[in-house]
C-alpha positions in Angstrom: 0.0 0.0 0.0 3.5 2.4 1.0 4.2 2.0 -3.1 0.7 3.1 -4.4 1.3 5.6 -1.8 4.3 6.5 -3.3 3.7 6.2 -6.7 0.2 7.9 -6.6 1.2 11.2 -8.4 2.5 9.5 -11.0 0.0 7.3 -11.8 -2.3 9.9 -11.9 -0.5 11.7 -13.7 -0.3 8.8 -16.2 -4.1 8.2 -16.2 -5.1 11.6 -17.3 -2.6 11.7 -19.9 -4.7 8.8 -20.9 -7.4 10.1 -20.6 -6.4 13.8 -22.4 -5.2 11.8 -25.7 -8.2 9.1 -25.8 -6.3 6.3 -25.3 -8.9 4.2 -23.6 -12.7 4.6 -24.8 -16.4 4.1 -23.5 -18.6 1.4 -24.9 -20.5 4.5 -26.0 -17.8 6.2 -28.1 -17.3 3.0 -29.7 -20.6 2.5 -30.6 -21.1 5.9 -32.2 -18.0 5.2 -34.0 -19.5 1.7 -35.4 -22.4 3.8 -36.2 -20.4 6.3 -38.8 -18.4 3.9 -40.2 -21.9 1.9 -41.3 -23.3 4.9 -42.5 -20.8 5.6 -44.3 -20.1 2.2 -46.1 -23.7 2.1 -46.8 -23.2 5.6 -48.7 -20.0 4.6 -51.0 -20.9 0.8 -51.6 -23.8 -1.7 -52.8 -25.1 -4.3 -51.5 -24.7 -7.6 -52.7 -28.4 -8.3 -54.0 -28.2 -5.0 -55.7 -25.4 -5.9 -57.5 -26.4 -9.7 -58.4 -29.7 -7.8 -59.2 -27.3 -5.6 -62.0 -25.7 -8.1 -63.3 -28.4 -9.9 -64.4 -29.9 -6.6 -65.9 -26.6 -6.4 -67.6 -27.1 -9.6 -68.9 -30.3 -9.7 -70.4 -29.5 -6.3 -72.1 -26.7 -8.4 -73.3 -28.7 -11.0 -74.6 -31.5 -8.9 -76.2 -28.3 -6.5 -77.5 -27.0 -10.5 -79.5 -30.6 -10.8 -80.7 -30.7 -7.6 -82.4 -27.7 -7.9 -84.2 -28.5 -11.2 -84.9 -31.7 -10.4 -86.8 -30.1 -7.2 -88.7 -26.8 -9.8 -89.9 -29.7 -11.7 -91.0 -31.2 -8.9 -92.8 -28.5 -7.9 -94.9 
């Protein structure tokens, strides 16, 4: 107990620079953190069903692109 004592100023000292800088964080902080970072994933990327949906837009424009061709070649 003499050493915490002792060694109190110092570990305060040592806690509020802890503190000051942000070293340690609430569960709060950390949620509102998580929180931003979804937000802002869900602003710059798709989700996967939308893109599996888009891709198979693509590829029936694809297909119906390969039909009309098809039927002007055959035109001609």
């Amino acid at each position: 107990m003499d050493k915490f004592i002792e060694y109190s100023p110092i570990i305060i000292v040592v806690l509020m620079f802890f503190i000051q800088q942000k070293i340690f964080v609430t569960p709060e902080q950390l949620e509102k953190k998580h929180r931003e970072i979804i937000d802002e994933i869900e602003e710059k990327f798709v989700t996967m069903n939308s893109f599996i949906d888009l891709k198979e837009q693509f590829s029936e424009i694809k297909d119906k692109i390969d039909k009309i061709y098809d039927l002007l070649i055959d035109l001609k």
